[in-house]
C-alpha positions in Angstrom: -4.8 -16.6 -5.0 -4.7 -14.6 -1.7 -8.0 -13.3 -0.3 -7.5 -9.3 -0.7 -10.9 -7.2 0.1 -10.7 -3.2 -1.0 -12.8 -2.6 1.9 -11.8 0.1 4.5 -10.6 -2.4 6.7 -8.8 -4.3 3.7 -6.8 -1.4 2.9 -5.8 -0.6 6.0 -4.4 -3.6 6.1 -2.5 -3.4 2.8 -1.3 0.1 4.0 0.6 -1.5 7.3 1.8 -4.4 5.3 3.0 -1.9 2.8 4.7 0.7 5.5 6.7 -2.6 6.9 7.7 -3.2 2.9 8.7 -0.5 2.3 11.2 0.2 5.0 12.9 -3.0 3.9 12.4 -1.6 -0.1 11.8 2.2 -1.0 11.6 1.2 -4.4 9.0 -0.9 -3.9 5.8 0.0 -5.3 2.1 -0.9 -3.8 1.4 -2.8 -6.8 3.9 -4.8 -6.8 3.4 -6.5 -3.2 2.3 -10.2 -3.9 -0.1 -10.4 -1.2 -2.2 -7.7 -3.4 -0.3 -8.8 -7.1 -1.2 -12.5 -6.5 -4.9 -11.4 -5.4 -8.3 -12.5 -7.4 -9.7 -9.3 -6.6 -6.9 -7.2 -8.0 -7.0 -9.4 -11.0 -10.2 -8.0 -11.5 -10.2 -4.8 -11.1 -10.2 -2.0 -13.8 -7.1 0.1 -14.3 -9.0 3.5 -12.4 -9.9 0.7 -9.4 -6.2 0.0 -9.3 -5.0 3.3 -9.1 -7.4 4.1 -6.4 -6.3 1.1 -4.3 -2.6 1.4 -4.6 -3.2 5.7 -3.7 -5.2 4.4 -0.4 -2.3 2.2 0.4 0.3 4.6 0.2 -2.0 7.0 2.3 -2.1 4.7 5.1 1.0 3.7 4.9 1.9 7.4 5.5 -0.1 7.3 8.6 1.3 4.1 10.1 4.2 5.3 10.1 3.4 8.7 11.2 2.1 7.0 14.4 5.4 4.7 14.5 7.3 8.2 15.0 9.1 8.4 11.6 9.7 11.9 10.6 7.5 13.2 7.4 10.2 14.3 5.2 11.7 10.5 5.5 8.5 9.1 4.8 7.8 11.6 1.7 10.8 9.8 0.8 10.8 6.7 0.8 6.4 6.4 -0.3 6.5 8.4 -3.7 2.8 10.0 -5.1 1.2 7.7 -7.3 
C-alpha cells in the first residue's frame, strides 16, 4: 500500500496531485485517486475522517491552481463541493 500521511503537509500534497488529476479528469473525484484509494491510512480511517480528507484536498487543489493562474469560475468547475 502507498504511504499517505493526513498531515498538513500530506494533504497538501494530495491537493497538487489532485489539481494535476483533475485537469486531465473533471470527473474525477479525490477519493478515487489510487495514490490515496490504495493507501493503509485511508483504509483506516472512519467515514467523517474521509470526508474531511477528501474536503482538504479539493481546498488545496483550488489554491494550486489559483496560483497556476486558472480563472475561479473554471476551477468551481471542474473541483465540485464535497
Amino acid at each position: 500500500m502507498a504511504k499517505v500521511t493526513f498531515s498538513k503537509a500530506g494533504l497538501e500534497a494530495l491537493g497538487r496531485k489532485y489539481a494535476e488529476a483533475v485537469l486531465r479528469d473533471a470527473s474525477l473525484p479525490p477519493e478515487a485517486m489510487p495514490l490515496l484509494a490504495e493507501s493503509e491510512e485511508w483504509a483506516k480511517a472512519s467515514d467523517t475522517l474521509r470526508k474531511a480528507v477528501c474536503d482538504a484536498i479539493r481546498d488545496n487543489a483550488r489554491r494550486e491552481l489559483r496560483h497556476a493562474g486558472f480563472p475561479v469560475e473554471k476551477i468551481n468547475q471542474v473541483i465540485k463541493r464535497g
